[in-house]
Every structure is written in structure tokens, then in C-alpha cells.
N, C-alpha and C positions, 0 to 999 in steps of 0.2 A: 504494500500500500504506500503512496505517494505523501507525502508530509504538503499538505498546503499552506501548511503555515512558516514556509521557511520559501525564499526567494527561488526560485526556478530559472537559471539565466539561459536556459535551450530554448522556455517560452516567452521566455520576457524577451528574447531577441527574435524570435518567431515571429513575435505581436507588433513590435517597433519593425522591424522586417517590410510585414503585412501594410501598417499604416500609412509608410515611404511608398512602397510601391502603387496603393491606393491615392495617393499624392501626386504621384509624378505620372498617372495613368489617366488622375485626371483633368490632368493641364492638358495631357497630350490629347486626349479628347477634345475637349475646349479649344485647340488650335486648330484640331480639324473641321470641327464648328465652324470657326472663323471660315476658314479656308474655304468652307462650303458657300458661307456668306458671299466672302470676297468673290467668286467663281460666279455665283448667282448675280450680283451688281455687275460685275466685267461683261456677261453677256445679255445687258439692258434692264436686270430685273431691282425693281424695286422691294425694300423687306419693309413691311407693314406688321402694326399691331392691334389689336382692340377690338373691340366684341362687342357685347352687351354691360353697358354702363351698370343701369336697374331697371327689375325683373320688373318690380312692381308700376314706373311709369314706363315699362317697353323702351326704352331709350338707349342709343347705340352709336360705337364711333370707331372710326379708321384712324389711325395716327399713323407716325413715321417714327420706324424702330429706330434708328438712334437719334432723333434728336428729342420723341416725345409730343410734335407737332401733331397736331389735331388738322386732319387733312379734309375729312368731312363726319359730320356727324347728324342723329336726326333721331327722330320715333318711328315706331312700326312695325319692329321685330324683325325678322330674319329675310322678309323678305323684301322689306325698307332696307336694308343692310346690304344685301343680294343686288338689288337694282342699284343702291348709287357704286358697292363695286364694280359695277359693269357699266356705269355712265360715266365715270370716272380714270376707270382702266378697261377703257373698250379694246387692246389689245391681249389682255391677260398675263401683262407684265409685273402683277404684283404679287408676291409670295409672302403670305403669313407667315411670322417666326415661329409658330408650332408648326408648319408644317415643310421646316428646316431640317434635314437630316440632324439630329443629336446622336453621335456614337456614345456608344455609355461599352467599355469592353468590360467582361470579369478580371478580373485579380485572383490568380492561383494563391491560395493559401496552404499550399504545406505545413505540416507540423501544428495545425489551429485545426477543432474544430467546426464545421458548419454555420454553425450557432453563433459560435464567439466572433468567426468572424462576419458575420452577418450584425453583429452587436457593433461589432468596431466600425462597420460602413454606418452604421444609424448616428453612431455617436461623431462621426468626422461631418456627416450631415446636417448631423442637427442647430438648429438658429442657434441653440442655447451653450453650445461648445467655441468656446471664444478661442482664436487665433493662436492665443498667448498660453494656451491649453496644450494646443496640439505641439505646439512648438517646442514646451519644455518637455513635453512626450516625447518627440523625436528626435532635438537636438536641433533645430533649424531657426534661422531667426523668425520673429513674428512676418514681418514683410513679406520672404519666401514659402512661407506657409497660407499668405494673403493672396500670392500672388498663384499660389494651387487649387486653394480654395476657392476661387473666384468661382461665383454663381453653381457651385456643388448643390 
């Protein structure tokens, strides 16, 4: 039987292992992202964003994904929404940011787990796990752990 009460440095380096790799897998993602962006605008396409404002007064808007700009907007529901994208972008030049390729690849965890590591992508996820967390977890500055994390 395994003593859990005494440090385990096979798993503790397993788990800091596990967290790095899930770090730098998820930049690498997030640049292909980009990459997919960048490819879509080089060949004319516009990245839009925005939906449904509120349910309750049906109310709805098209913005523009990076500046935030409010491009049109209106009542009516989906199919008010529907019609001024297609008066708007009567060539079918505009790509919602959902429906951006996101890669998301797995992370092999050896030596973890199922469970645990499925705990450790929640916990690198989560709002509540500040920068400065993960950082003295793995040994990285706050910055380079900001700059992995970005939109995780």
C-alpha cells in the first residue's frame, strides 16, 4: 500500500508534466485559431459576432469580432437576424466566430489517472484559478502562463 501522506515526486512531476504540456498545447491551439482567422480575412472574409441581445424583447445584433463595433442590429428574432445578414452580406462573406474552426487537441497523460487529469484541465480552466496559481505550480512566470492561458 502507497503512503499518501508522504510527497510522491514520480506524480508530482507526472502532474506539473501534465499541466506544461496542457499549456503549451494550448497556445499552440490558439495560434492555429488565429491562423485560421488570419487565412479567412486574407481571402475576403469578414469575422463577425453576436446573436441574440434579449430573449425577452427578441432583440439582436451583428458586431465586428475584433473591434466590438455594432454593425447592425434590430428586433425580430432569427429571422430579422437572417434577413439583415443577407442585406448586409449579400455575398456570404461573413463568418461567425463560432463557426471558426477551434482545435482543442488531447494531452497524453501518462503516469495520471483519467480522473485526475480531467481535474487538472477543469482546474487550469476554471475563471477562479488565477494566473499566479498556475504559475507557482509550474514554475513559469505569471505573464507566460497569461500569455497560454489566453481565452482557455
Amino acid at each position: 500500500m502507497t503512503d499518501t501522506t508522504r510527497p510522491q515526486p514520480a506524480v508530482d512531476a507526472a502532474v506539473r508534466d501534465f499541466v506544461n504540456a496542457l499549456l503549451r498545447q494550448r497556445l499552440a491551439d490558439e495560434e492555429a485559431r488565429r491562423e485560421g482567422i488570419n487565412e479567412l480575412e486574407r481571402t475576403g472574409h469578414r469575422i463577425i459576432d453576436g446573436g441574440q441581445t434579449n430573449s425577452y424583447l427578441d432583440t439582436w445584433e451583428i458586431t465586428d469580432w475584433h473591434t466590438g463595433e455594432v454593425i447592425v442590429g434590430g428586433t425580430g428574432g432569427y429571422e430579422a437576424y437572417d434577413a439583415a445578414a443577407q442585406r448586409f452580406d449579400p455575398d456570404g462573406m461573413w463568418v461567425h466566430i463560432d463557426n471558426v474552426d477551434n482545435p482543442v487537441t488531447d494531452v497524453e497523460h501518462p503516469g495520471l489517472p483519467t480522473s485526475l487529469a480531467e481535474a487538472l484541465q477543469d482546474w487550469l480552466g476554471s475563471i477562479s484559478t488565477s494566473d499566479r496559481d498556475v504559475a507557482g505550480f509550474v514554475g513559469w512566470s505569471v505573464e507566460e502562463v497569461a500569455r497560454h492561458r489566453a481565452e482557455y
